[in-house]
C-alpha positions as CSV (number, residue, x, y, z in Angstrom):
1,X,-14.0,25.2,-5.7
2,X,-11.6,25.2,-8.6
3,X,-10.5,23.2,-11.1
4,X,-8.0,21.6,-9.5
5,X,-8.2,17.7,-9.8
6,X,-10.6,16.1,-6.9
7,X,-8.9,15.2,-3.7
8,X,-10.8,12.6,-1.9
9,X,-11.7,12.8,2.0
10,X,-9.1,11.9,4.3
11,X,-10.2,8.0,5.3
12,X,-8.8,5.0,6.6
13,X,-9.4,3.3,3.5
14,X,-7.8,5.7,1.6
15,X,-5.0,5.9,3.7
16,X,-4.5,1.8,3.3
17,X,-4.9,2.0,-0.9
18,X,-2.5,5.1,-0.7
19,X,0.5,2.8,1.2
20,X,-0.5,-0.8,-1.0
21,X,0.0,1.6,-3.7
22,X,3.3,3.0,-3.1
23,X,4.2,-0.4,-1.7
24,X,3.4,-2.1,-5.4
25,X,4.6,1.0,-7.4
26,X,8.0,0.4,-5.3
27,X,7.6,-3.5,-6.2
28,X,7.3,-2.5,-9.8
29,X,4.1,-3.5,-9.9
30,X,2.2,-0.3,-11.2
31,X,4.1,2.5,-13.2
32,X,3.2,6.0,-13.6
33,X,4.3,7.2,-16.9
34,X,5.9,5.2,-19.6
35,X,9.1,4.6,-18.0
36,X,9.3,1.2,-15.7
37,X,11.7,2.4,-13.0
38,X,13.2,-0.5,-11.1
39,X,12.5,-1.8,-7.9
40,X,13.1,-0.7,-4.7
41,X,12.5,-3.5,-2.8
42,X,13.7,-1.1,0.8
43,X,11.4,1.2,0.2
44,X,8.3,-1.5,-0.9
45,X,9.2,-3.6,2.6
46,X,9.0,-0.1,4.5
47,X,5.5,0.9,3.0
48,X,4.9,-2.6,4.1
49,X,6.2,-1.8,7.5
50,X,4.1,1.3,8.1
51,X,0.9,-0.4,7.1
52,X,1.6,-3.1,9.2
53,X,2.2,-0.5,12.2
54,X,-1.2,0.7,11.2
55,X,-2.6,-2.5,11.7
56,X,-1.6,-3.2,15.1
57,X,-1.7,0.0,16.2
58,X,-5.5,0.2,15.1
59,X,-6.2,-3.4,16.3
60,X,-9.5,-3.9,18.1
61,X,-10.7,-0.2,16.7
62,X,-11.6,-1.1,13.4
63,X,-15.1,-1.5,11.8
64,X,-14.8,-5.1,10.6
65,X,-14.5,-4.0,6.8
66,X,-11.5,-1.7,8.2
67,X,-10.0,-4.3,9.4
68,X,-10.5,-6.8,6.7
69,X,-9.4,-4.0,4.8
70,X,-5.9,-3.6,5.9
71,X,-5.3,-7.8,6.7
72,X,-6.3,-8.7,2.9
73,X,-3.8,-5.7,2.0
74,X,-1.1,-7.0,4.2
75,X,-1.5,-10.8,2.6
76,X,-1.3,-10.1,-0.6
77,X,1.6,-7.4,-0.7
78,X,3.9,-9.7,1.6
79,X,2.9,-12.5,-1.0
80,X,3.6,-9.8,-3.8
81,X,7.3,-8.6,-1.7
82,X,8.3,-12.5,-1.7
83,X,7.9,-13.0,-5.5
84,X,9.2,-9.8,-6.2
85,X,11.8,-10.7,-3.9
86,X,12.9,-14.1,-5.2
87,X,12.9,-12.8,-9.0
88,X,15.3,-10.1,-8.1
């Protein structure tokens, strides 16, 4: 192997923390780097979209932490979009 920084293993749960991420990066909720870009609010409601997709395309084939997994991920970004939402 080389020295390249570790990639995890393709999983479910990392595909759920990898589209909450992008979702509260677009939000403005996380930065990488030092400069605070603004938000996209388009682009955090699509991230939104696709994990939603996820979820009921997944429904009824999830491990129960899987699924709790992507429905506490869902509440608490839709809460997030709506605050980020009504302070735009």
């Amino acid at each position: 192997m080389s020295d390249a920084a570790f990639i995890p293993p393709p999983t479910f749960e990392f595909l759920v923390y990898s589209l909450k991420m992008q979702a509260e990066m677009r939000m403005g909720l996380l930065q990488m780097g030092e400069e605070q870009e603004a938000p996209d609010l388009d682009a955090a409601r699509h991230a939104i979209d696709l994990l939603t997709m996820i979820a009921d395309k997944t429904k009824g084939n999830l491990t129960l932490d899987e699924q709790r997994l992507i429905e506490n991920s869902l509440t608490e970004l839709r809460f997030r979009f709506v605050q980020a939402s009504a302070s735009k």
